[in-house]
C-alpha positions as CSV (number, residue, x, y, z in Angstrom):
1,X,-18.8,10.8,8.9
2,X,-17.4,8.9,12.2
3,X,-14.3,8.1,11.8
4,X,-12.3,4.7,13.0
5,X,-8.5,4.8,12.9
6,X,-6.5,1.2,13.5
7,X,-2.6,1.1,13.1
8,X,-1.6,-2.7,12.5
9,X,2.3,-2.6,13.5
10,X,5.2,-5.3,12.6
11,X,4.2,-7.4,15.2
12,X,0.6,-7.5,13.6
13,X,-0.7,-5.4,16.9
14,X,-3.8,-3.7,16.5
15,X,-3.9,-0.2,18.2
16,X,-6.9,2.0,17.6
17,X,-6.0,5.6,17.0
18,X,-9.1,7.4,16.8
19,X,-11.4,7.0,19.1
20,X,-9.0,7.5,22.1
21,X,-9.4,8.6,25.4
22,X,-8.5,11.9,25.0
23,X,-10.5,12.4,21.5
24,X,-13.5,10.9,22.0
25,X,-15.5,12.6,19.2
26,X,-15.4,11.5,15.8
27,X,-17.6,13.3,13.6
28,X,-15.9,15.0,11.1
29,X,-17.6,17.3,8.5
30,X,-16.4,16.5,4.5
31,X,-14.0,17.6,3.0
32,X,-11.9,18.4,6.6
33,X,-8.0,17.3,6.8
34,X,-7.6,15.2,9.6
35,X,-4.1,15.4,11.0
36,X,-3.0,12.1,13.1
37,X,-1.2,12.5,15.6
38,X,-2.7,15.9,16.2
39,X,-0.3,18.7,17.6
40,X,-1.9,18.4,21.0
41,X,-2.1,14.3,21.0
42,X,-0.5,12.6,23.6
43,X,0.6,10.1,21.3
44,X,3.2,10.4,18.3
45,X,4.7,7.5,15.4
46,X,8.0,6.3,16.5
47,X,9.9,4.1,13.7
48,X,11.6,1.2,15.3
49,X,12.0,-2.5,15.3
50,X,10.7,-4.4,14.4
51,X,10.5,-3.4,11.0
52,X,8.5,-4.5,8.4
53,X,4.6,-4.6,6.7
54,X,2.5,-1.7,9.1
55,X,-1.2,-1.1,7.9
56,X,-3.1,2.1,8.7
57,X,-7.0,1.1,8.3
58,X,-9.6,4.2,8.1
59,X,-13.6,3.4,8.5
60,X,-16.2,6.2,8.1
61,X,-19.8,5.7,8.6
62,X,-22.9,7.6,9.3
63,X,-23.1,6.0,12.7
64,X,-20.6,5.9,15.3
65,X,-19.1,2.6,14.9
66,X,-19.2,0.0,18.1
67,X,-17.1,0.0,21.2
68,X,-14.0,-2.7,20.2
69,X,-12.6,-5.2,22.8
70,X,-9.3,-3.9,24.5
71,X,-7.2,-2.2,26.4
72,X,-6.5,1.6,27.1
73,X,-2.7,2.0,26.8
74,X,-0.5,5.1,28.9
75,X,-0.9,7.4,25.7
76,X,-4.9,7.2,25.8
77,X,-5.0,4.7,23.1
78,X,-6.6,0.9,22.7
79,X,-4.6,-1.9,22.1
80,X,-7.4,-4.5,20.3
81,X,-8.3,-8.0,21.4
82,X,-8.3,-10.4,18.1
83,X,-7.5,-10.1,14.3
84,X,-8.1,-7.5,11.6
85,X,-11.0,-10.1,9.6
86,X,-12.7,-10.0,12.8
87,X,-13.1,-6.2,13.5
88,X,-13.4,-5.4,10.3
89,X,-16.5,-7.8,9.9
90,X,-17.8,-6.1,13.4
91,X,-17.4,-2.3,11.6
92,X,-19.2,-3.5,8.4
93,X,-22.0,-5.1,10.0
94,X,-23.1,-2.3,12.2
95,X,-26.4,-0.9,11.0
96,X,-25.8,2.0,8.6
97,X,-26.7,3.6,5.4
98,X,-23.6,4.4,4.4
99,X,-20.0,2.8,5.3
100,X,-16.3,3.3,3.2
101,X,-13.5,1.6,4.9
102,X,-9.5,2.5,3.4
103,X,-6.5,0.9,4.0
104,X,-2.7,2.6,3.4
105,X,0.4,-0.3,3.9
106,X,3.5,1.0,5.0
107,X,7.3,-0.7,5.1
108,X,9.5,0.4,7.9
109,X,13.3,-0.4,7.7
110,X,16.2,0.8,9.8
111,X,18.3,3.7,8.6
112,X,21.1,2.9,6.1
């Protein structure tokens, strides 16, 4: 499948993990563990504030999914123009056969 990754931070910013400029293929075979970041990304998670509700959205499809509006940040990857409902409509409307989307929430806090 080809794989979208979007990170929706406390601030509701949308940043697109996967594609990124450095990793632009993203075909991956089934049944492969994807590790993000990757040991040699130029990106990594920091946890800071602001704290709160962070989403990590996941789309596969049989196609490679449509370029998204935004910008390329330092660490190669996109910060997205618009809302979640809107991109996700744009993924799920591409022509496909086959399309899954996931979602994981997180909840950051600061250290007690």
């Amino acid at each position: 499948a080809y794989i979208t990754v979007i990170y929706q931070n406390a601030k509701a910013e949308l940043i697109q993990l996967l594609p990124n400029q450095n990793q632009q293929t993203t075909f991956y075979k089934s049944g492969l563990f994807i590790k993000l970041p990757d040991v040699e990304s130029a990106f990594s998670f920091k946890i800071q504030a602001p704290f709160g509700r962070e989403t990590l959205w996941v789309f596969a499809s049989d196609l490679p999914s449509p370029e998204l509006q935004g910008s390329y940040l330092d660490d190669g990857l996109k910060k997205l123009a618009g809302k979640m409902d809107s991109i996700r409509k744009i993924l799920a409307m591409h022509p496909k056969s086959a399309y899954g989307e996931a979602s994981l929430v997180l909840h950051t806090h600061a250290r007690k």
